[in-house]
N, C-alpha and C positions, 0 to 999 in steps of 0.2 A: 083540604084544610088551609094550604096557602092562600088557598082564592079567597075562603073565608076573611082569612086574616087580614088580606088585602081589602075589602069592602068595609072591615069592621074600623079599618084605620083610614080613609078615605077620606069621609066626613071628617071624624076629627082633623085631618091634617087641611082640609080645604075651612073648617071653621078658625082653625090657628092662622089661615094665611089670610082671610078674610079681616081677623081681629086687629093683626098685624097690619094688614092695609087702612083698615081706617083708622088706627092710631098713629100711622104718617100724614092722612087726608085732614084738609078740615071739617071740621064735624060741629055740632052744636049738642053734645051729650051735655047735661046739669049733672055736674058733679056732685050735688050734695042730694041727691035720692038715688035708689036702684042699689045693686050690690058692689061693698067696694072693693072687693077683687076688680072687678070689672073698669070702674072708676083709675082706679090705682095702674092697672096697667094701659090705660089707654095713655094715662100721662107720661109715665115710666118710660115706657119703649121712646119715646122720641126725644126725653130727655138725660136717656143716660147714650142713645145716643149721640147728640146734643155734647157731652161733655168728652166722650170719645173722639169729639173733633177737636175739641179743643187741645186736647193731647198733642193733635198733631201738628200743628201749626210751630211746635218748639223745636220736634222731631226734624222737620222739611226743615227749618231755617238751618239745624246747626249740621244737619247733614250735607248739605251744597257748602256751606263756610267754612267745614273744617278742612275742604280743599285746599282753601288760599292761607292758609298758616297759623301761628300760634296767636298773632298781633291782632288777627281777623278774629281770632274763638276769643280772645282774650276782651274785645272791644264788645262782643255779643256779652258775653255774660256777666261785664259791669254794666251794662245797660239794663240788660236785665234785671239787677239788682237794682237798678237806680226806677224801672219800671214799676219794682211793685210795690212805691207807695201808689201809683198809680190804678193798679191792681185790688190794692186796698180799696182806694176812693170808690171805683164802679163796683166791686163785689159788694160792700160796704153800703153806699147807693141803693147797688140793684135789692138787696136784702127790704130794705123798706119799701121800694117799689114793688115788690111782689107782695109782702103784709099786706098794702094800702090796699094795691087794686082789689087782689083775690077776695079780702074781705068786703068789698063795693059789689064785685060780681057775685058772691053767693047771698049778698042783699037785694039781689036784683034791682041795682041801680047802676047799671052800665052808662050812664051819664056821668057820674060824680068819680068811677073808675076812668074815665077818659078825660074828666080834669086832672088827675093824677098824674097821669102819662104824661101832658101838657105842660103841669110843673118840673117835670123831669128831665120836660125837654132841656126848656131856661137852665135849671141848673148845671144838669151837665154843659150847655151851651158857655155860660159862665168857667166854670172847673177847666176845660180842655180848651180857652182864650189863654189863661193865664200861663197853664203848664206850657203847651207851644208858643207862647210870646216866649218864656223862660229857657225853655227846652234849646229855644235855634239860636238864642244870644249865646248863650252860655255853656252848651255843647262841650267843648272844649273844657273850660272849667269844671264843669261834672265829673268827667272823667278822671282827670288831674283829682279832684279832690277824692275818689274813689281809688286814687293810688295807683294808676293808670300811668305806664311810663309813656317816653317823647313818639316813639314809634307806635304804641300803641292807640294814643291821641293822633297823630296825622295819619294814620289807616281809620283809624274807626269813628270821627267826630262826624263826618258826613252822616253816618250809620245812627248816631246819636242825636244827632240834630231833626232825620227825616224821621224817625220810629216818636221823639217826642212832639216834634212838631205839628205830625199826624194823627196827635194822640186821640184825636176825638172821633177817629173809628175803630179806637176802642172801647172808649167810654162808652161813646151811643151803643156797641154792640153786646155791650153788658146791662146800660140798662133800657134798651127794648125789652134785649128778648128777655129779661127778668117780668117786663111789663106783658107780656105777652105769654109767660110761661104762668103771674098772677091769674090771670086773665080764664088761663085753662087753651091757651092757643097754641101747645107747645110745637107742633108741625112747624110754624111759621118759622121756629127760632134755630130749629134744628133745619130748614131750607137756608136761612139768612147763613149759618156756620157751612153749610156743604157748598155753596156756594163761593164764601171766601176761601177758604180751604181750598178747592179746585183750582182757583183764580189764583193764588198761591205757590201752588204746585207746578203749573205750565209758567209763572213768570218768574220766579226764581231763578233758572237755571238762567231764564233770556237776561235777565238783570244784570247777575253777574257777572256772567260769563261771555257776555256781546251777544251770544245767538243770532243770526241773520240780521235781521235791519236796527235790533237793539242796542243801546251805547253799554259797552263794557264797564259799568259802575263799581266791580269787586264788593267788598262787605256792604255799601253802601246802598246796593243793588236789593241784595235781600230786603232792606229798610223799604224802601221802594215799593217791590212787590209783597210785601207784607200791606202796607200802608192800604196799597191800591184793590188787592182782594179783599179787607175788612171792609172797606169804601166802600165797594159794589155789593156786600151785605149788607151795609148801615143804609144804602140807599135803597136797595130794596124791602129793607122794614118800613122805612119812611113811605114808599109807594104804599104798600097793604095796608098804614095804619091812614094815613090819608085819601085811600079808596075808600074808607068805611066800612073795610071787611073784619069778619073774624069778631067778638064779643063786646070789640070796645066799643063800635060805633064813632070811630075819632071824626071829632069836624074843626073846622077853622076856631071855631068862638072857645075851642076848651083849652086855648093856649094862653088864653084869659090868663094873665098874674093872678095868681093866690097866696097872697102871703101866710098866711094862717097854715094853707096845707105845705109850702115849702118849709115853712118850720117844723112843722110836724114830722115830714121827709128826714129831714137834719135830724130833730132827735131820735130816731128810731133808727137812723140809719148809723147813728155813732160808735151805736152797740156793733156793729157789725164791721164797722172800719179796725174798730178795736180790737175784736174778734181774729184778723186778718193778720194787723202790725201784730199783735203777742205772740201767734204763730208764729209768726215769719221768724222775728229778732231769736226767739228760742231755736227755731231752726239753726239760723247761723252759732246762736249759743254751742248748739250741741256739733256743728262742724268744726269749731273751735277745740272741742275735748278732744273729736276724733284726730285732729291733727297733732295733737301731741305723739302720737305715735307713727306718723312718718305720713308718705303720700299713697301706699298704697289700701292701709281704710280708709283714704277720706277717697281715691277711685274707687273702692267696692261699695262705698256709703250712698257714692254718687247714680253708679250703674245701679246697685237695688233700689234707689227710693225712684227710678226715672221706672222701674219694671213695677213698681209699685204703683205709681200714677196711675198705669193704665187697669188696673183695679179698682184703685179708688174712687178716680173720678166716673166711670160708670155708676158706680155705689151712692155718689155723691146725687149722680140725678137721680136714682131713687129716693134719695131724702128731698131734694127739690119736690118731686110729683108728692111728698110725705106735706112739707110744707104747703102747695098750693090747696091738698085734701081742706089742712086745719083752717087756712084760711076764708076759705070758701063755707067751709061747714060751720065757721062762727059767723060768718059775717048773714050765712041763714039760721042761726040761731040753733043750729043742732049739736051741743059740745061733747056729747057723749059719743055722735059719727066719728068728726074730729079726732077721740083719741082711739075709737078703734080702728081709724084707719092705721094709726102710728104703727098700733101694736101687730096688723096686718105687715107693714113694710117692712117692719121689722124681721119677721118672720120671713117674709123671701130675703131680703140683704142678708141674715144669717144664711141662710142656706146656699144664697148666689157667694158670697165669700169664704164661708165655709171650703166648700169645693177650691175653688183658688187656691187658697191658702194650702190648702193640700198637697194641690200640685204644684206649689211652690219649695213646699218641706221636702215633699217626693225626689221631685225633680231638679232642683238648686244647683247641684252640677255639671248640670246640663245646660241649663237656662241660663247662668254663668259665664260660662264657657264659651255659650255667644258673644261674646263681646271683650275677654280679655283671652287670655293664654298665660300670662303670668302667673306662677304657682301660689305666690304672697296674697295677691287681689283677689284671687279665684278662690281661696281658702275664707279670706274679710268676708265675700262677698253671699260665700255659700250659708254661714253661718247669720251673717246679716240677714235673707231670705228665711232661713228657719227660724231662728229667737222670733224676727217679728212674725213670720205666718201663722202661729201657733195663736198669736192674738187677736186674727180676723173675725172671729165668731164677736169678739167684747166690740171692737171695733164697730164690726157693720149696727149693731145696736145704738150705740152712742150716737154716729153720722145721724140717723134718722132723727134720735129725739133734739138732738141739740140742732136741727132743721129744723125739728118741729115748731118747736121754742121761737126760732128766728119766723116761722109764718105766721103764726101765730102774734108777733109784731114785740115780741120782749126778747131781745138780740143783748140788752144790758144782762141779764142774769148768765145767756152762755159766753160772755166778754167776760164777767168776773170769774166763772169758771176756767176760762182758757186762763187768766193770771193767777190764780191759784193751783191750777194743775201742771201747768207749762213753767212758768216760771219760779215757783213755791216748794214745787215739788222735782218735777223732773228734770231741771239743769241740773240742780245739788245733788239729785242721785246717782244723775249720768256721772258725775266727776268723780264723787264717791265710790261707784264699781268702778268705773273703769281704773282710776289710784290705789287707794288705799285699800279697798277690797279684793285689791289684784286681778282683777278679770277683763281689763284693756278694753276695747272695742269693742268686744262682748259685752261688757257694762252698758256700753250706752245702749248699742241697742237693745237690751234687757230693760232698762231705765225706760224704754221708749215706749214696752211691751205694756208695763207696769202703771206706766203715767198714762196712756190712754185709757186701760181699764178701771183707773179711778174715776179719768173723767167719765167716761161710760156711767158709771157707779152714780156718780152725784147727778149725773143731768136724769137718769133713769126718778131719782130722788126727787128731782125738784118737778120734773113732770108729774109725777105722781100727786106731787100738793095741789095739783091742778088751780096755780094764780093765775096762769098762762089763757085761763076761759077766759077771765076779766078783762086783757088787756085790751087799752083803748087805742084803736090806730083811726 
């Protein structure tokens, strides 16, 4: 009977590892025929790993950093703050350049998708001239105006100066491989990430810390080998997309200026910048409530939403491969594919967060427990993990369609959603429970549970009116 059972799971396990391999490989599958299960996880798999790297690239920096003191963590994560308008701009960016392409490539006009690209270059080329003109004068002053005291400015402006300086291996590596994830190329973009990641990981420590024949840089160091790992991914997109491999067919003549499509870029992509800054500023809104109550929920706030990340943004690339489906399947003219693939993604992101979320409720004092020991933190921290895990089922729904929405090329409708749910709704509730309704910390994150399942609620709404077929990118 064993032997049986051995045989009977054989195939299947050598067809999973098969499927699994060529949705790492390049392939030329047409996304918008055959079945999209099939469609959906070829994407999937490379782009939720894809955002699993990206996790890590905050993880490695601040782990080498927190060696060298409080001045060194303290210069990282006003930078960081001062990073993500930057963050904004390429997420923002990339958001339209996956609309534009995906829909070029499911029209089978992979010409007109590799003029795309082309404008995207310039513009990002433009955006990451001015921020590191900005970023290396002014270094110092940034920080200063970020409240950054004397010690903490001569430890960290080097760190601030080379992270913006270099900004433009960020930029390019948001929006390639957004151009490239349009495309249906996701392999490329998730090789472009494990590759600076790697590059990252072995120079960091040498950065820092001297390592053998490296100069001892301290916080600065990290700047450095951050800089120099995103580089040798930005330049290896650059190789692949100027080989002429993979769907776009990129050639020299598609760098051709087009003003008409960089405007188009700009508007479609505004939704999405918007999209980014409403988040973000609420975020801070809502770390503002938690600190009313001392430093250790705003430590439990901070360790769950960092255990959180690596959830979401897995989940996140399922709405990515969610988005590239719609794209492609309108820009071939099939809108009903389109929304059954949503309502397909959907279905596993419930079920891939589901699980989690469980083992979050489950487990909270354990998973806790990693990272602090303090009784006060570990109690914020535990209950932080439960209120919000209980919400992952609404959650994983929402990500996908308010994706959808953004491939689909109407990023304005989930912009005005994020300022109505985020700021309309769940700062004033957050403050509300946590004060006057007496339930402290608990409230926000309750607040938090609440306000994404509305939003969940209205985008589930507005997808449904189906304007989203129409939109022109």
């Amino acid at each position: 009977m064993a032997y049986e059972n051995t045989n009977e799971n054989r195939p299947l396990l050598q067809r999973m590892r098969a499927f699994v391999g060529e949705a790492l490989s390049d392939n030329e599958t047409d996304f918008t025929v055959g079945p999209i299960n099939r469609a959906l996880g070829l994407l999937a798999i490379p782009m939720m790993l894809e955002m699993a790297m990206e996790a890590v690239f905050a993880v490695v920096d601040i782990a080498f950093v927190s060696r060298l003191g409080t001045n060194a963590i303290a210069a990282v994560g006003l930078t960081e703050a001062l990073i993500t308008v930057l963050y904004a701009l390429a997420i923002g960016l990339g958001m339209g350049v996956t609309a534009m392409i995906s829909r070029r490539i499911g029209a089978r006009d992979p010409i007109a998708a590799a003029y795309v690209m082309g404008q995207a270059i310039w513009v990002g080329a433009a955006i990451s001239i001015v921020i590191g003109t900005l970023g290396v004068i002014f270094a110092a002053d940034l920080l200063r105006m970020m409240g950054a005291s004397e010690g903490v400015i001569a430890e960290g402006k080097g760190f601030t100066a080379m992270l913006l300086g270099g900004n433009a291996s960020i930029l390019y590596l948001f929006l390639l491989n957004a151009g490239f994830r349009g495309a249906g190329d996701a392999p490329v973009a998730l090789r472009s990430l494990t590759l600076a990641n790697g590059l990252n990981i072995i120079l960091d420590p040498c950065f820092i810390f001297g390592l053998g024949p490296f100069p001892e840089l301290g916080v600065t160091g990290a700047a450095v080998a951050t800089t120099i790992g995103r580089g040798v991914g930005v330049v290896y997109l650059f190789w692949y997309l100027f080989a002429g491999k993979g769907r776009l067919r990129f050639q020299l003549h598609n760098l051709a200026i087009a003003p008409e499509l960089i405007m188009r870029m700009i508007r479609i992509s505004m939704g999405g910048i918007g999209q980014f800054l409403i988040a973000t500023s609420s975020w801070i809104a809502i770390i503002r409530v938690v600190a009313l109550y001392g430093s250790a929920p705003i430590a439990a706030y901070t360790i769950a939403i960092r255990l959180i990340e690596f959830v979401f943004l897995p989940a996140w690339g399922l709405g990515n491969a969610a988005a590239t489906l719609v794209g492609q399947n309108l820009g071939a003219a099939r809108p009903d594919r389109a929304e059954k693939s949503v309502w397909v993604a959907s279905r596993y992101n419930v079920i891939f967060m589901s699980v989690l979320g469980m083992i979050f409720v489950v487990l909270a004092p354990q998973i806790v427990g990693l990272f602090t020991e303090d009784a006060e933190i570990l109690a914020y921290g535990i209950s932080c993990l439960r209120i919000m895990g209980f919400g992952y089922p609404m959650y994983a729904v929402g990500m996908i369609v308010i994706q959808a929405l953004n491939g689909a090329g109407d990023t304005r409708t989930p912009s005005l959603l994020n300022f109505i749910v985020f700021w309309l709704i769940q700062i004033p509730l957050a403050y509300w429970l946590a004060t006057s309704a007496g339930f402290g910390p608990n409230g926000v994150f309750l607040a938090i549970v609440i306000s994404e399942s509305i939003l969940t609620i209205l985008g589930v709404m507005v997808f449904r009116s189906g304007k989203w077929r129409t939109e022109q990118v």
